[in-house]
C-alpha positions as CSV (number, residue, x, y, z in Angstrom):
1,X,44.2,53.4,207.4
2,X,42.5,53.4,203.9
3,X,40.8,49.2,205.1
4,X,39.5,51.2,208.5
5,X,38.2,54.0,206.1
6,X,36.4,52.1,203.8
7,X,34.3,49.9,206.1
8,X,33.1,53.2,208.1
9,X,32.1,54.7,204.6
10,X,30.0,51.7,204.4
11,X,28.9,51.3,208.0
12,X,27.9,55.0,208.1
13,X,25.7,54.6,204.6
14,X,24.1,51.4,205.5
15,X,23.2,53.1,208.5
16,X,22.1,56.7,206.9
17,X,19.6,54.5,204.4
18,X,18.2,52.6,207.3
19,X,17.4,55.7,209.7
20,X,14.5,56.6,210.2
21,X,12.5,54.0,208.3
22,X,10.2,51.2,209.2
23,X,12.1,48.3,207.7
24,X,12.4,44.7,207.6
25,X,15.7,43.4,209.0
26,X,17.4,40.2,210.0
27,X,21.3,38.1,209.6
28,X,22.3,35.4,207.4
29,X,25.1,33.2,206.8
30,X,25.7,30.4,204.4
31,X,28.4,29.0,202.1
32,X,30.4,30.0,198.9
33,X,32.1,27.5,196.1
34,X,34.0,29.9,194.1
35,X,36.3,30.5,191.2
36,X,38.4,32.5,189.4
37,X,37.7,33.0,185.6
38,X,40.7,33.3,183.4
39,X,43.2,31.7,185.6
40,X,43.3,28.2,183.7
41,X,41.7,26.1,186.1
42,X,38.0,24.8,186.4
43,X,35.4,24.3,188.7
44,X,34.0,26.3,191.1
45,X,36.5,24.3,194.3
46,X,37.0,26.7,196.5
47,X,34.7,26.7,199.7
48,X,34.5,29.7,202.1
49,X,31.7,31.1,204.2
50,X,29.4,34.4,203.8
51,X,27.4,36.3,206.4
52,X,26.0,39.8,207.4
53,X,22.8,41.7,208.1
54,X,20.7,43.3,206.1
55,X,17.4,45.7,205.9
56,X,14.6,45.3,204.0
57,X,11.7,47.7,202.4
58,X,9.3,47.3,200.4
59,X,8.3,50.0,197.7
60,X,4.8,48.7,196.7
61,X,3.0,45.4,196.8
62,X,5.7,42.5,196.2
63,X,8.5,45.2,194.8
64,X,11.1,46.3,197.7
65,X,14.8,46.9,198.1
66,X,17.3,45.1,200.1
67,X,20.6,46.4,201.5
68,X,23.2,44.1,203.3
69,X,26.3,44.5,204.9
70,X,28.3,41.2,204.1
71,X,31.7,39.3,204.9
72,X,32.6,36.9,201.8
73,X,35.1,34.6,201.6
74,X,36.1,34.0,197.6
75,X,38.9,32.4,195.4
76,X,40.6,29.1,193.7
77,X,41.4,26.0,194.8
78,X,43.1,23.2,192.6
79,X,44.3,19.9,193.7
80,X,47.1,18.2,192.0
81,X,46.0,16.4,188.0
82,X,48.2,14.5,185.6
83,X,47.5,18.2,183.2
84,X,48.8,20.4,186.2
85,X,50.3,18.2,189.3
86,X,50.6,21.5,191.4
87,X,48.6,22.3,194.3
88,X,47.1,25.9,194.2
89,X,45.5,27.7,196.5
90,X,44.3,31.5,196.5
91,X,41.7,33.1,199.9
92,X,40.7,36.5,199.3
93,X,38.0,37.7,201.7
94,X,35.7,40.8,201.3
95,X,33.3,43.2,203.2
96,X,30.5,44.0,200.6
97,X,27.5,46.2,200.2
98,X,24.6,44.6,198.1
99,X,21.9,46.8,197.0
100,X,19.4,44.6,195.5
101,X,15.7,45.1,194.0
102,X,13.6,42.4,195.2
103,X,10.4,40.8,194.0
104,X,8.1,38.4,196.2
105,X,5.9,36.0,193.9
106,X,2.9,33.7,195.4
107,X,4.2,35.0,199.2
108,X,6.7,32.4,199.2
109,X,9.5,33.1,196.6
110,X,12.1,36.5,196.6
111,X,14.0,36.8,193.3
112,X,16.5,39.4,193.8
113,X,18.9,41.6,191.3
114,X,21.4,43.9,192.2
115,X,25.1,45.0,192.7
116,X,27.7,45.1,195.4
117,X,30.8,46.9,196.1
118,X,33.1,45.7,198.0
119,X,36.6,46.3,199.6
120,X,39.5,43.2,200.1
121,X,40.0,42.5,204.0
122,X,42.7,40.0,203.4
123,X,44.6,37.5,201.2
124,X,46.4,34.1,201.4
125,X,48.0,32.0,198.9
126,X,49.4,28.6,198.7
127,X,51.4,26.1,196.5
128,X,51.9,22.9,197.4
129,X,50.6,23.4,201.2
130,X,53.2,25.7,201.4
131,X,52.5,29.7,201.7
132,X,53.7,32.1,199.0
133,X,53.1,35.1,197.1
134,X,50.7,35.6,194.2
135,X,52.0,36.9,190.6
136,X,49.4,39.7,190.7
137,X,49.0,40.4,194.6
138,X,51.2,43.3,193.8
139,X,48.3,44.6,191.2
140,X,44.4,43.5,193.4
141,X,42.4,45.7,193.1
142,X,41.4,47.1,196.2
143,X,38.0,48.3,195.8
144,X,35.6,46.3,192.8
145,X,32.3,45.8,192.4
146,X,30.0,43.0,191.8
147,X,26.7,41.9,190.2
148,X,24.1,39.0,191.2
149,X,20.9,37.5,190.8
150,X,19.5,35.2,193.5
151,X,16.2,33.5,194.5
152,X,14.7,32.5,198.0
153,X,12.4,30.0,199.1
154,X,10.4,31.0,202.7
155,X,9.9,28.2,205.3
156,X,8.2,30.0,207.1
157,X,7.6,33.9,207.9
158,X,10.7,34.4,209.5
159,X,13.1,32.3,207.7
160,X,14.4,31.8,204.1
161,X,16.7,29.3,202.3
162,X,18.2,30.4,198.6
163,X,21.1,30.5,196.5
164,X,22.6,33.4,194.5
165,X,25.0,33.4,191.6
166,X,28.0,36.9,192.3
167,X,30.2,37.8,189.2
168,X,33.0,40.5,189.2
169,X,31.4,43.4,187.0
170,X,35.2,44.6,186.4
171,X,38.5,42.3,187.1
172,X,40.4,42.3,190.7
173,X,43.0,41.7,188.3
174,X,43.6,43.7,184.9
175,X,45.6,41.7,182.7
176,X,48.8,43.9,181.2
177,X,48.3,43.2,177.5
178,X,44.7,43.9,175.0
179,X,42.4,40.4,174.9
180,X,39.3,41.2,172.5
181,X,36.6,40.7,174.9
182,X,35.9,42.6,178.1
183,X,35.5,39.7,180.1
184,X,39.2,38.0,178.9
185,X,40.6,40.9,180.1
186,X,41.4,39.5,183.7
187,X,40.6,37.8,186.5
188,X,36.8,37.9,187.7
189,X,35.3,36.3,190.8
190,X,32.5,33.6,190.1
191,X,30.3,32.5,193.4
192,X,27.8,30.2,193.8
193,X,26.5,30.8,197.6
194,X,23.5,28.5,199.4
195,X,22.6,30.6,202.2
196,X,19.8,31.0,205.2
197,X,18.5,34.5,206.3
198,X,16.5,35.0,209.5
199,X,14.2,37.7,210.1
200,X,14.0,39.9,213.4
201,X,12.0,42.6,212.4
202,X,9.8,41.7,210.5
């Protein structure tokens, strides 16, 4: 009940922003490699995909805002090493809001900066191909919220590659005892995503 909740919350303010305005709009999709800071393990490994719509609106010459409304797919993923010879595997997938100030240099590159809350859809975990349950599934955070920085290339008019760098701004998972720093404090999502977006209005 609270899941069904939370995506009409966002549905109905993506929507209220958009109404009424003469905006840019379009979808995109592309792919994550993801990790998850704190838990031992390195590399971003874990592949998953991201996609959405968004609206777009420009405040004055080459300064706009962006809004999307995105499915992500983050986590881990470790295969076996002589230092750890488990196999680990942890899916957590998302429905997030960016909000995002956008600036448009030389007509051809967007650099964006923003946040995005989000709300966890689902979860999966896995240890040695076999499924199990996660220490601290009992403690994720069901609501977090993100920042990111990103930068696109245009094509052409209509189309747009680029890649954007997501970071938790607080932990899906607190950690139960004090750790100097903010950022030791838990776990935090890291995501590398390469992504296309298409433009239908426009």
């Amino acid at each position: 009940m609270r899941m069904r909740l939370a995506i009409f919350v966002l549905l109905m303010g993506f929507s209220a922003i958009t109404f009424g305005q003469k905006f840019q709009g379009g979808v995109f999709g592309g792919l994550n490699a993801s990790r998850i800071q704190n838990d031992g393990l390195s590399g971003f490994k874990k592949l998953g995909m991201h996609g959405g719509v968004f609206v777009q609106r420009e405040i004055v010459s080459d300064l706009g805002w962006k809004m999307e409304l995105k499915y992500t797919a983050r986590g881990m993923s470790h295969l076996p090493t002589l230092a750890i010879p488990e196999m680990y595997l942890s899916h957590l997938t998302y429905l997030e809001l960016p909000l995002s100030v956008t600036y448009l240099y030389n007509e051809k590159v967007e650099i964006e900066l923003g946040v995005a809350p989000d709300v966890i859809l689902s979860e999966y975990y896995e240890v040695d191909r076999l499924r199990s349950e996660s220490s601290y599934a009992a403690d994720l955070r069901k609501f977090g919220l993100n920042g990111f920085v990103g930068i696109h290339y245009y094509m052409h008019e209509r189309v747009a590659v680029g890649i954007r760098y997501t970071t938790s701004a607080i932990p899906f998972h607190k950690f139960d005892y004090w750790t100097p720093r903010y950022f030791s404090s838990g776990f935090f999502h890291n995501v590398v995503s390469v992504g296309m977006k298409y433009y239908i209005l426009k």
